[in-house]
N, C-alpha and C positions, 0 to 999 in steps of 0.2 A: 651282874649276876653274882652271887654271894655262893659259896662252897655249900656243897648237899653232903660234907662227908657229914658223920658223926664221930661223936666221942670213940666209942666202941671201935672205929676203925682205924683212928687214931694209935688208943691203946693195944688194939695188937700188931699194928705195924713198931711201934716199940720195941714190944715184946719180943719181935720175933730180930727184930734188927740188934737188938743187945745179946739176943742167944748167938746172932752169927758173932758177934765183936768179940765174944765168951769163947766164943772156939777158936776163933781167927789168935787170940794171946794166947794161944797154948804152943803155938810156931811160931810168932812173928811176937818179936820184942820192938816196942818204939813205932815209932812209923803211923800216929795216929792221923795227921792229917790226909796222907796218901791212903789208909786204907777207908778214910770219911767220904775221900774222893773216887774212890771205886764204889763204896757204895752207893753213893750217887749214880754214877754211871749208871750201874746195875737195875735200879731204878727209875733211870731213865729211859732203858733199854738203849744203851749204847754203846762202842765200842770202845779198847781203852789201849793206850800204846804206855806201855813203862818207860822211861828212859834212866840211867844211871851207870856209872861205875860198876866195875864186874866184882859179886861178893856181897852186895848191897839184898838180898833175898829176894828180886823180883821174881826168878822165876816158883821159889819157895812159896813166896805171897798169892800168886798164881795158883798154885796147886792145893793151896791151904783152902784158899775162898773155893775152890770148886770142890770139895772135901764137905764145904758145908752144906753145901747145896745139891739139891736131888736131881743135879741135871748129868747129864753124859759127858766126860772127857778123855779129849786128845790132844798128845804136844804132838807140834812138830818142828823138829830141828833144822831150820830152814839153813842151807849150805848150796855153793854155787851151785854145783849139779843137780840140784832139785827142779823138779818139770811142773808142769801145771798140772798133769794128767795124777804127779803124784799128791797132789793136792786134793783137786774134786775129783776124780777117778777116770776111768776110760770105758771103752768100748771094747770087747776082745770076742772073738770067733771063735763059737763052741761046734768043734766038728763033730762031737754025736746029735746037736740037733739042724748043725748046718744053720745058723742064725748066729745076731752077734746076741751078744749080751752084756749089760751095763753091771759095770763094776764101779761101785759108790767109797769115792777117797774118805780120809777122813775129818774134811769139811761137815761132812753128815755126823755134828754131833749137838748136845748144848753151850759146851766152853772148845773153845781151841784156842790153845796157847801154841802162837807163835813164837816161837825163842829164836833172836836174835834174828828179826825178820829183816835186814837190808844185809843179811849174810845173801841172799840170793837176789838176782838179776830180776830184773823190771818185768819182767815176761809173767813172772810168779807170785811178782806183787801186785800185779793187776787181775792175776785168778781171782785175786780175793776180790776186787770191786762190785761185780754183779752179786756177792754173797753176802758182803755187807751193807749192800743197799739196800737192795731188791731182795734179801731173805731168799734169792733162789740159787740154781744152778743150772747154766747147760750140759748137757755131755750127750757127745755127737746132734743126732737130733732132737733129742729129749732134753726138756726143762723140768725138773725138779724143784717142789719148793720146801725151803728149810725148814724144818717141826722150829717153833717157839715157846721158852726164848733161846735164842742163837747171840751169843756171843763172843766176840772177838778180844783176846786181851795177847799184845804184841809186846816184847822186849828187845830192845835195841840198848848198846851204850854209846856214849857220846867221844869215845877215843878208839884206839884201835882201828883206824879208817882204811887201814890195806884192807883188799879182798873184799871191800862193803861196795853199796850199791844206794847210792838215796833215795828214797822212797819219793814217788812221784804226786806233784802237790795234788795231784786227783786224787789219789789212795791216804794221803794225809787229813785232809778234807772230809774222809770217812770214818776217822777215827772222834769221837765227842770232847773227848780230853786226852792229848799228850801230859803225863803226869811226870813229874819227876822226884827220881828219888834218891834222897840225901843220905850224905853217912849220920850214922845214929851219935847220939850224946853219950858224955863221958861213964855216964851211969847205965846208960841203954847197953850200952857196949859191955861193961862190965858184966852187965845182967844176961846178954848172951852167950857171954862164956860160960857162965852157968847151965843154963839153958839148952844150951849144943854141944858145949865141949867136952861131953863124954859120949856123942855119938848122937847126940839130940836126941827127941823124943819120935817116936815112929807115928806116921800121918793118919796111921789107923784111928791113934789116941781122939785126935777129928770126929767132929761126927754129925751128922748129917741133920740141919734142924731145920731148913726152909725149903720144902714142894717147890715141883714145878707148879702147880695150881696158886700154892701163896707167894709164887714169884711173880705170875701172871696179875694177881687179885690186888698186890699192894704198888705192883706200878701202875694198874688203872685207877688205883686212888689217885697216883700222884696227877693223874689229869682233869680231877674236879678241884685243886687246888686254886682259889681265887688270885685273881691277879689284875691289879689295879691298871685300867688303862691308860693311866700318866707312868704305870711302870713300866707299862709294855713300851710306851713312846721312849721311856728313858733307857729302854735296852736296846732300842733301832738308834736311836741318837750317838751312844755308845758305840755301837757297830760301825756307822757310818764316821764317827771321829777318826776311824782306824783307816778310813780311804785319803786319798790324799787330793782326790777331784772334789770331794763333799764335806773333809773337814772344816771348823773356823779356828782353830789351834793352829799357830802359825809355827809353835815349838816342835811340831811332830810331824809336818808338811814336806821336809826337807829329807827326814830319812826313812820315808816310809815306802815302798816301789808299789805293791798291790794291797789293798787291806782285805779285810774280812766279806766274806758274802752273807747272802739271808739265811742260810745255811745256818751261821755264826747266830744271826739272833734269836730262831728256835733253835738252836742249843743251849743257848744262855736261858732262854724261856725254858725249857725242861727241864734243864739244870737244877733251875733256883727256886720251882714246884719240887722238887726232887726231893731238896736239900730244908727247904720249909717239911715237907712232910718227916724228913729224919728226925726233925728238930720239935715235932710234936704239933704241928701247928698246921692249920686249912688257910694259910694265906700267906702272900709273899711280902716279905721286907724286904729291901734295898741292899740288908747284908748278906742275902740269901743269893740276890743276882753277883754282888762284888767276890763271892767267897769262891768260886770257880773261876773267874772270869779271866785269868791270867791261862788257864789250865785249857784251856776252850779257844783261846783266841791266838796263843804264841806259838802254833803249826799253822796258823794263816795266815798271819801278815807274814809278807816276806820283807824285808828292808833292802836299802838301798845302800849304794859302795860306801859313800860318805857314812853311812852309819858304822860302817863295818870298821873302815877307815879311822874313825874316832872312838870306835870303842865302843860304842852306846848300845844298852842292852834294852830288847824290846818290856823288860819287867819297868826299866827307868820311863819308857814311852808312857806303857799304860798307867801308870803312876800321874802321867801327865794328864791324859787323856781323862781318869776319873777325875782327873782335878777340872780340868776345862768342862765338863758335861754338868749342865745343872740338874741335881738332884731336886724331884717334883715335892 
């Protein structure tokens, strides 16, 4: 079945994606691949964990993108003593009507940025799971379900490991893309000193250019995106090269401990309609599914000691892995 979009919807998904990129460089210098990669997400409807070095603008890049957007935001500073209650909210006892009454954390938003979420203990990274799955919330006996879209964009860095907490491969699993982010070029760098080093620019200058309604409209485009079913087989093929009971790769067999689940191949499948639709187009190439695919899949495999052991990074695996998987 061949794509029903049109032109017209095409060009204002453009349009509207280059007004955010238009605003998004007025705070954020460099960083074009990661913020290509949030926009994906964004459009896929999924969630997004930053990882990097402290100083790197994750949580800037954060604040920026929901600046642009008409949706509702809340950080929260996620730190040992953080409870769950102060997350999704509680239940508390109103004595002039003698009842309880629910008080709504601030989960109840459109973006929440988690800043430096494995600063807090497992108990409150698993608040999030029912939220970012299931779009809802319990509190006490009521379930709540999350207004959309509901977004989750989490920052961690990869040193600093006292007082942290790893995030449990369930809650990892529900993030679409672990992204990482790199120091900027010798020019990008320069260019920020310009840029911030008299106190930067204030995030008001921001401004607001994509609805929630054209947030809603342009990611159910991305799901009449056509997608060839020798694609579809070569993004399960792909998935399953990452297990190590189902691959034929005898080079990645060895330091692989759990690979990816189906999970892993609609992500990849949403992804790379996502990333096809940014790219002006109603149909998926091959470079559409590869161009995520490290970003999607290096929070699921876990590897094995030997890998660890020898060094071997799971970027060098999948490098393998697209080489061993025949492309239809």
């Amino acid at each position: 079945m061949q794509s029903k979009l049109s032109g017209e919807s095409l060009e204002f998904t453009k349009q509207k994606i280059d007004s955010v990129l238009q605003e998004l460089h007025k705070e954020i210098t460099g960083q074009e691949k990661v913020i290509h990669q949030i926009l994906t997400c964004l459009v896929s409807r999924g969630h997004i964990l930053l990882e990097g070095m402290p100083g790197l603008a994750k949580t800037l890049l954060a604040k920026s993108l929901a600046k642009t957007l008409d949706l509702s935001f809340k950080r929260i500073q996620f730190t040992p003593d953080l409870l769950p209650a102060d997350l999704i909210g509680t239940v508390v006892y109103n004595p002039k009507t003698s009842s309880f009454d629910t008080r709504k954390g601030p989960i109840f938003t459109g973006i929440l940025l988690a800043d430096e979420i494995n600063r807090s203990p497992a108990k409150v990274q698993s608040a999030l799971l029912q939220c970012m799955e299931e779009k809802s919330v319990t509190i006490g006996e009521n379930t709540f379900e999350l207004e959309l879209p509901f977004i989750v964009i989490a920052t961690e860095n990869p040193i600093d490991q006292e007082g942290t907490y790893q995030l449990p491969e369930a809650q990892m699993d529900r993030f679409l893309m672990k992204i990482g982010v790199d120091y900027p070029g010798l020019d990008e760098e320069i260019a920020i000193l310009s840029q911030h080093g008299e106190g930067g620019k204030d995030l008001s200058t921001v401004n607001k250019v994509l609805s929630k309604k054209e947030i809603i409209q342009i990611s159910s485009y991305s799901d009449h995106i056509y997608v060839d079913p020798k694609l579809q087989e070569y993004i399960v093929k792909l998935v399953r090269n990452t297990r190590p009971q189902s691959t034929d790769i005898g080079d990645v067999k060895p330091y692989i401990r759990h690979g990816a689940s189906p999970r892993a191949s609609l992500a990849i499948l949403r992804a790379s309609r996502a990333h096809a639709l940014l790219g002006g187009r109603d149909y998926v190439l091959p470079e559409d599914i590869k161009f995520s695919l490290f970003e999607i899949l290096n929070h699921r495999v876990i590897l094995t000691y030997e890998a660890m052991s020898e060094d071997i990074a799971f970027s060098s695996l999948l490098n393998t892995i697209v080489e061993g998987t025949r492309l239809p």
